[in-house]
Residue, then its C-alpha position, 0 to 999 in steps of 0.5 A: x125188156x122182159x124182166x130185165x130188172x130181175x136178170x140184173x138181180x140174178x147177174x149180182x146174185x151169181x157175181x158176188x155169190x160165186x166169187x165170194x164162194x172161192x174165197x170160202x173154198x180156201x178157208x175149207x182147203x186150209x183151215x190154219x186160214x181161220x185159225x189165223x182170223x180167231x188170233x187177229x180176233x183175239x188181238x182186238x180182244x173178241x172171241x176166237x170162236x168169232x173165226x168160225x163166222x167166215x164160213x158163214x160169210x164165205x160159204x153159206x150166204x154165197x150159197x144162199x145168194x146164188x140159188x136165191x134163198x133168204x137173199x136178203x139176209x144172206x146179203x146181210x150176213x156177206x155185209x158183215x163178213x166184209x165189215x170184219x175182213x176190213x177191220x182185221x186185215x185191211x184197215x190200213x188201207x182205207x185211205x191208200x192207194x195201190x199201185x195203179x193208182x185206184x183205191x186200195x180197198x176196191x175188191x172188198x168195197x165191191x163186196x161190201x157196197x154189192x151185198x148192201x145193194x142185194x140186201x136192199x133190193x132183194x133177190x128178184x123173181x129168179x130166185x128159189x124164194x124170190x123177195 
């Protein structure tokens, strides 16, 4: 099929991209949420100012990887937001289940296991700077 393998890119690029974006137009909406991350930083003793990261990580790289544009390290910097998000909210729940009866971490191991997959693979050629 006629640059199937580049439309599969862009499918993961706009699914991540657009469905981690809402998760940062929430932080803008209401900025206590950061204020809240900075004080679970601080519990694990590391900088407040850390908190500031997620707009990076909720809000610029999706961008990023929805137009195409530094894909890669884009991909990398959702990577990391979601290694964060694991560590500070949702260690708990690495060895649980939820009420279904599926791994507890399923949303945020999507996010982390498909920012790995962009980050290896690249954008594709539908990109702003295809890689």
């Amino acid at each position: 099929m006629l640059h199937s393998e580049s439309i599969a890119k862009l499918v993961l690029r706009l699914n991540i991209g657009i469905l981690m974006l809402y998760h940062g137009m929430a932080k803008i909406s209401d900025p206590t949420s950061v204020e809240y991350i900075g004080e679970r930083l601080n519990d694990i003793n590391l900088p407040e100012l850390l908190a500031y990261g997620v707009y990076f990580g909720e809000v610029l790289a999706p961008i990023l990887l929805i137009i195409g544009l530094y894909t890669r390290t884009a991909a990398f910097i959702v990577a990391i937001n979601m290694v964060f998000a694991i560590m500070l909210f949702h260690a708990h729940h690495l060895i649980s289940l939820n009420e279904f009866g599926g791994w507890a971490l399923e949303l945020q191991s999507f996010y982390f296991i498909t920012a790995i997959i962009i980050f290896l693979q690249g954008s594709g050629k539908f990109a702003v700077r295809p890689s």
